[in-house]
C-alpha positions as CSV (number, residue, x, y, z in Angstrom):
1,X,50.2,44.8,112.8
2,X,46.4,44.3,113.0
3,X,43.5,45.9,111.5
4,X,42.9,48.3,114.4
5,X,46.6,49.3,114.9
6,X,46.9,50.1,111.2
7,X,43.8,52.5,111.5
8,X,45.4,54.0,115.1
9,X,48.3,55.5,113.0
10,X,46.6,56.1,109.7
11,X,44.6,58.5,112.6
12,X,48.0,59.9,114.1
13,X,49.3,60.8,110.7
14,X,45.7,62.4,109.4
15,X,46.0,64.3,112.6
16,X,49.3,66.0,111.4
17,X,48.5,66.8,107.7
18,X,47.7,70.4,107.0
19,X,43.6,70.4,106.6
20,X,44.9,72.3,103.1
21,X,45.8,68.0,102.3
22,X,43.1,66.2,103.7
23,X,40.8,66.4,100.6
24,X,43.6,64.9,98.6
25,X,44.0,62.1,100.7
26,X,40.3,61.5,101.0
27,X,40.1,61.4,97.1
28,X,42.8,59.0,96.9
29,X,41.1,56.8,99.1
30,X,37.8,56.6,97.4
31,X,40.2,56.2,94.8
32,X,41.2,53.3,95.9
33,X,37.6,52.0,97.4
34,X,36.3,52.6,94.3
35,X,38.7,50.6,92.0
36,X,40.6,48.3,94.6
37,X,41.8,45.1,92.1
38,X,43.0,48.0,89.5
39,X,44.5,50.2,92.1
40,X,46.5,47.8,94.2
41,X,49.6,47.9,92.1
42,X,49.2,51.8,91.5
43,X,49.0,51.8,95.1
44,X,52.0,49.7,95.8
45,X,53.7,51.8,93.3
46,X,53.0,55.0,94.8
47,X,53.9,54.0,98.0
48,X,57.4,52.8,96.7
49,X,58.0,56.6,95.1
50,X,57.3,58.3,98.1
51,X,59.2,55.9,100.2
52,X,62.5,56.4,98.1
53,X,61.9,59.9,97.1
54,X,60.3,61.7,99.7
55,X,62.7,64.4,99.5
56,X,62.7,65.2,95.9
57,X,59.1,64.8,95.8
58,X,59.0,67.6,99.0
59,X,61.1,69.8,96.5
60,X,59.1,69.2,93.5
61,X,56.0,70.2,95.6
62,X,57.3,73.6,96.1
């Protein structure tokens, strides 16, 4: 997938996200600008969690 792609649905998705969850995802993306070497595992990490346990994070959210 190239560059542009991967922005085109990183758009589609921020365009479904209540505006109640933007702000969060905005800080967690400076997050990652700021601190990119440190935050690439983190990153990976998180990404792993919420792939394998977006339902039980859905119900811990609530």
């Amino acid at each position: 997938m190239t560059s542009i792609q991967i922005k085109a649905e990183i758009d589609k998705i921020l365009d479904e996200i209540p505006e109640s969850e933007l702000q969060n995802v905005l800080s967690l993306l400076q997050e990652i600008k700021a601190h990119p070497t440190e935050n690439a595992h983190l990153a990976t990490i998180i990404n792993k969690i919420i792939r394998e346990d977006k339902e039980l994070l859905r119900k811990l959210a609530q």
